[in-house]
VEXGUVO-505464 format. One record per residue: x negated, y negated, z of N, C-alpha, C in turn. Coordinates in Angstrom, 1 decimal. Layout:
n_px|n_py|n_pz|ca_px|ca_py|ca_pz|c_px|c_py|c_pz
X|Y|Z|X|Y|Z|X|Y|Z
...
//
This chain:
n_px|n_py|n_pz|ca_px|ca_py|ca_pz|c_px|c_py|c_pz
-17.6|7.6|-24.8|-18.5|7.1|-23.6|-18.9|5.7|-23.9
-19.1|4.8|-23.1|-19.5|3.5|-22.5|-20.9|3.5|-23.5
-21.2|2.3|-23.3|-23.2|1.6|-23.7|-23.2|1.7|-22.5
-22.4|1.3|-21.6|-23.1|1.2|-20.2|-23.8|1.7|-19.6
-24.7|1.3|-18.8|-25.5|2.3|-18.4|-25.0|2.6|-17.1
-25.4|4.2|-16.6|-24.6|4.1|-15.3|-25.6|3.9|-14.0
-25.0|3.7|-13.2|-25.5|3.4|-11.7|-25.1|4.3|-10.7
-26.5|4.6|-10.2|-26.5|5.4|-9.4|-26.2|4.7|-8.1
-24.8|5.5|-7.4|-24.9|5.4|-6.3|-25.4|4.8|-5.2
-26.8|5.7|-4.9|-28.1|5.0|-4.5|-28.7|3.6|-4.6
-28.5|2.9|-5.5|-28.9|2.0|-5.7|-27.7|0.7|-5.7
-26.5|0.9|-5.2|-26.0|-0.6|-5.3|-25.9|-0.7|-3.5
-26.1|-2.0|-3.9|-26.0|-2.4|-2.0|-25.5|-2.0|-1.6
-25.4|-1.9|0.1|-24.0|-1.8|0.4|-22.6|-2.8|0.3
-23.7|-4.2|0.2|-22.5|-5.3|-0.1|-21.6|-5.1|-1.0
-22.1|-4.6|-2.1|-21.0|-4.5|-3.0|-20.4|-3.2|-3.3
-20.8|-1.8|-2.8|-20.0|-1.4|-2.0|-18.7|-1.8|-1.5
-19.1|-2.2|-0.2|-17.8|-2.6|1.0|-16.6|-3.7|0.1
-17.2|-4.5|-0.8|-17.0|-5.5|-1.4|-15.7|-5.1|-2.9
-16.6|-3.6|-3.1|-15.3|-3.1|-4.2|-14.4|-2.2|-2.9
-14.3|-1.9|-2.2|-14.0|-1.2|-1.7|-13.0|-1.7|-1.1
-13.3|-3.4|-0.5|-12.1|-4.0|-0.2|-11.3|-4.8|-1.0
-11.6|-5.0|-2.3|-10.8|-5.3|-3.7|-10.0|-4.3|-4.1
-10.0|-2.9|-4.3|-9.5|-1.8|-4.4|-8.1|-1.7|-3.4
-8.5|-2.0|-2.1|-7.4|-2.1|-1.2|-6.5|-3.3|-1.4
-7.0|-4.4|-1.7|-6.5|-5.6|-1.8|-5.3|-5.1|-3.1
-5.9|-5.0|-4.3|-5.4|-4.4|-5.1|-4.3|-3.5|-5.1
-4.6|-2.7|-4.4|-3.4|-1.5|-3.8|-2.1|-2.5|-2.8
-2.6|-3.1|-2.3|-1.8|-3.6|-1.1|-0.7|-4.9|-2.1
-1.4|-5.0|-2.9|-0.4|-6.4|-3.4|0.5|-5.1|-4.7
0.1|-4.2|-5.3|0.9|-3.5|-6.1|2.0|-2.8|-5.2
1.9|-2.4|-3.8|2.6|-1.8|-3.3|3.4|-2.9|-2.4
3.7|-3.8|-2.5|4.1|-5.4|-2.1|5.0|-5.8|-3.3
4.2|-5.1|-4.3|5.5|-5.8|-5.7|5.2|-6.9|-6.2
3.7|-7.4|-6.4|3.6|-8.5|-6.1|3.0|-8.5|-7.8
2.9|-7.7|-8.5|2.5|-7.7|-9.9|3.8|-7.7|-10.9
4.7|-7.7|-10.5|6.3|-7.6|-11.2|6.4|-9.0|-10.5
7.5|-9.6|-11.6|7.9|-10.9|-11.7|9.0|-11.0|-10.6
9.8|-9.8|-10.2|10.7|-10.1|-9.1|10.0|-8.8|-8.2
9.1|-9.3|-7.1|8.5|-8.3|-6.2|9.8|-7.2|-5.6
11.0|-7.6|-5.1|11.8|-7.4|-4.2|12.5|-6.5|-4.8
12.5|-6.3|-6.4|13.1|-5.2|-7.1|12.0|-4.2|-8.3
10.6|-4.8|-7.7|9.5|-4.1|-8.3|9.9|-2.2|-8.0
9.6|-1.5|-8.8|9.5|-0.2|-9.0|8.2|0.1|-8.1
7.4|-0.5|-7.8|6.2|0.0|-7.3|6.3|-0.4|-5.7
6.9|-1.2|-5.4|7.5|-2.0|-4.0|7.2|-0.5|-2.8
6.2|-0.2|-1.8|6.8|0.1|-0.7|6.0|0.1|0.1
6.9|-0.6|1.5|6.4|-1.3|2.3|5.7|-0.7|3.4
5.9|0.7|3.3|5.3|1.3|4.2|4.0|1.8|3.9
3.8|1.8|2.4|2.6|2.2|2.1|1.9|1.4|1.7
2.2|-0.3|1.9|1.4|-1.5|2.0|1.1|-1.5|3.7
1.9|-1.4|4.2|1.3|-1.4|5.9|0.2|-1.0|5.8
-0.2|0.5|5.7|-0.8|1.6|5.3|-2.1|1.1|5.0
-2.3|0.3|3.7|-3.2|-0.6|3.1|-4.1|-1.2|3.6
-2.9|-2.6|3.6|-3.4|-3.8|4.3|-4.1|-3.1|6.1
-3.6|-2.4|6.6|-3.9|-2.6|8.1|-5.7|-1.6|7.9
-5.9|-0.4|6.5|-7.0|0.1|6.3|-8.3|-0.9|5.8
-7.6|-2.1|5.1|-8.5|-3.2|5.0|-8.5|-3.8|6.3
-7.7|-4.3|6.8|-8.6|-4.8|8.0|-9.5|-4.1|9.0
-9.3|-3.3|9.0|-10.5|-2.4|9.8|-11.9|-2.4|9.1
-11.7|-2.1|7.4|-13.0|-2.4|6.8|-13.6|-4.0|7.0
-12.4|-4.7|7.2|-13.0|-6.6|7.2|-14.0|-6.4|8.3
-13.0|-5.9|9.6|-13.5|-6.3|10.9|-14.7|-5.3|11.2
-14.9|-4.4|10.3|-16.3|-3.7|10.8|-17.5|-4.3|10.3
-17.2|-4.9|9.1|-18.0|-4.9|8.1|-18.4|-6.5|7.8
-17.8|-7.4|8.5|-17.9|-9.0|8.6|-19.1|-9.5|8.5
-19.7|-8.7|9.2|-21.8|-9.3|9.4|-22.6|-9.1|8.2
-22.0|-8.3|7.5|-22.9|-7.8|6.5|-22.5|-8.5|5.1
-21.2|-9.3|5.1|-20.6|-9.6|3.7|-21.1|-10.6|3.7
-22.2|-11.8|4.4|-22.2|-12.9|4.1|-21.0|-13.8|3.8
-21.5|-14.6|2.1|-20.8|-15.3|1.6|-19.5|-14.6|0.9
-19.5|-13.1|0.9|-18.0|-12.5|0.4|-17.1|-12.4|1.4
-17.3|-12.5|2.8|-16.6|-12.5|3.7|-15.6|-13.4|3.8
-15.6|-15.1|3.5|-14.4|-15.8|3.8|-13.1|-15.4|2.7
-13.8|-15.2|1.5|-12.9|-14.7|0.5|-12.0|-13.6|0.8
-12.7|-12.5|1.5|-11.8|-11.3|1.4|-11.2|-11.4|2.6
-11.6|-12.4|3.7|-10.9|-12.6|4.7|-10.0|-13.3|4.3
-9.9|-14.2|3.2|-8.0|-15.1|3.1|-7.5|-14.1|2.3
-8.4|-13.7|1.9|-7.2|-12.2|0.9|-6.4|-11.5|1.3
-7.0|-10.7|2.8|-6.3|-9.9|3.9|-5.4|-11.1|4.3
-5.3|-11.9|4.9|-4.6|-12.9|5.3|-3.2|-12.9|4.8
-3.9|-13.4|3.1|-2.9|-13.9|2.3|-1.6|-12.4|2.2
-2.4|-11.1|2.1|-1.3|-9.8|1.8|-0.9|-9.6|3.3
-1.0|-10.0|4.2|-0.7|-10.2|5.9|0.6|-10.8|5.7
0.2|-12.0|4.9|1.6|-12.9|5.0|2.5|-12.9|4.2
2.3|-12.1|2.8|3.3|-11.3|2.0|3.8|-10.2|2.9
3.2|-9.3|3.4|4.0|-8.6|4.2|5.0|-8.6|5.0
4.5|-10.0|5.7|5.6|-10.2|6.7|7.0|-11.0|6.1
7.0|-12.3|5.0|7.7|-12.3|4.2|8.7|-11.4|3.0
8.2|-10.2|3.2|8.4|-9.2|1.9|9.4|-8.6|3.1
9.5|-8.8|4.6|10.2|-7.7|5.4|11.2|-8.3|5.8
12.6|-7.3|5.8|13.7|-7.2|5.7|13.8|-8.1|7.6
12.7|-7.4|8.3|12.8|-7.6|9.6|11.1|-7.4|9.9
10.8|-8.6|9.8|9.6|-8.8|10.3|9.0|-8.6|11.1
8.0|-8.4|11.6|6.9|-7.9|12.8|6.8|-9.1|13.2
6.8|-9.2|14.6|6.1|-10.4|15.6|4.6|-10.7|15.1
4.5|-11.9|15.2|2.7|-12.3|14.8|2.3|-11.5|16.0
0.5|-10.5|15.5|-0.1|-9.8|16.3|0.5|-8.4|16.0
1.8|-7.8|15.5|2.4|-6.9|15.5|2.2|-6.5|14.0
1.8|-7.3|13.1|1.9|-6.8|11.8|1.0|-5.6|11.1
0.9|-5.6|10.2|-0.2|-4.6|9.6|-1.7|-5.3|9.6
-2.5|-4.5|10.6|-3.9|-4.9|10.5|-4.3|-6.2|11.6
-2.9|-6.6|12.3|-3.1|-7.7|12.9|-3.6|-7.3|14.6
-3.5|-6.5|14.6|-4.2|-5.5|16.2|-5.9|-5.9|16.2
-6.0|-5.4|14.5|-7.5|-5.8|14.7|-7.9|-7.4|14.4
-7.1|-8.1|13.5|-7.5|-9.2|12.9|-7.1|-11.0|13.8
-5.7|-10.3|14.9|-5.6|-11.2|15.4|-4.0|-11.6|15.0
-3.3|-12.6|15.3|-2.2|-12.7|14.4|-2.2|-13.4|13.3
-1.5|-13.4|12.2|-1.6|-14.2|11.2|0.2|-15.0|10.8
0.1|-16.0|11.1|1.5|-17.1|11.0|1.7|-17.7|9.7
2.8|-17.9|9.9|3.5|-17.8|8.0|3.5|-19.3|7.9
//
């Protein structure tokens, strides 16, 4: 067991909350991208349907949750961005800007 002490639930903001919550995704979205192996395109962990999946579940958290993240907001917004535009690069046959994962809610995002 940890020194750490543990934290209840109850007591962490919601900021940081929403804030691991969209690190976690972010996280997921670039491993299922391939983006942690040195050649993404032949990564073992690579798939693209279950980064759609991701990324498009983070943008829904961005765009609900924008008011409340303050100053963590612009960061996790080029984050989403940034795995937006791995996405669309990572695809054999790309989605139209607006068409991609998450981009219904976020707007389009151009390479």
């Amino acid at each position: 067991m940890s020194d750490q002490p543990v934290r209840e639930l109850a007591d962490v903001p919601a900021v940081e909350v929403i804030s691991r919550a969209a690190v976690m995704l972010m996280s997921s979205a670039a491993e299922k991208l391939g983006l942690s192996d040195p050649d993404p395109d032949n990564s073992p962990h690579r798939d693209l349907d279950e980064a759609r999946r991701v990324i498009t579940a983070l943008a829904g958290l961005v765009t609900a949750s924008v008011e409340y993240l303050g100053p963590h907001a612009g960061p996790i917004r080029e984050g989403l961005q940034a795995l937006q535009k791995a996405f669309r690069e990572s695809s054999a046959h790309p989605d139209e800007p607006g068409k991609g994962p998450g981009e219904k809610l976020t707007g389009p995002v151009w390479t």
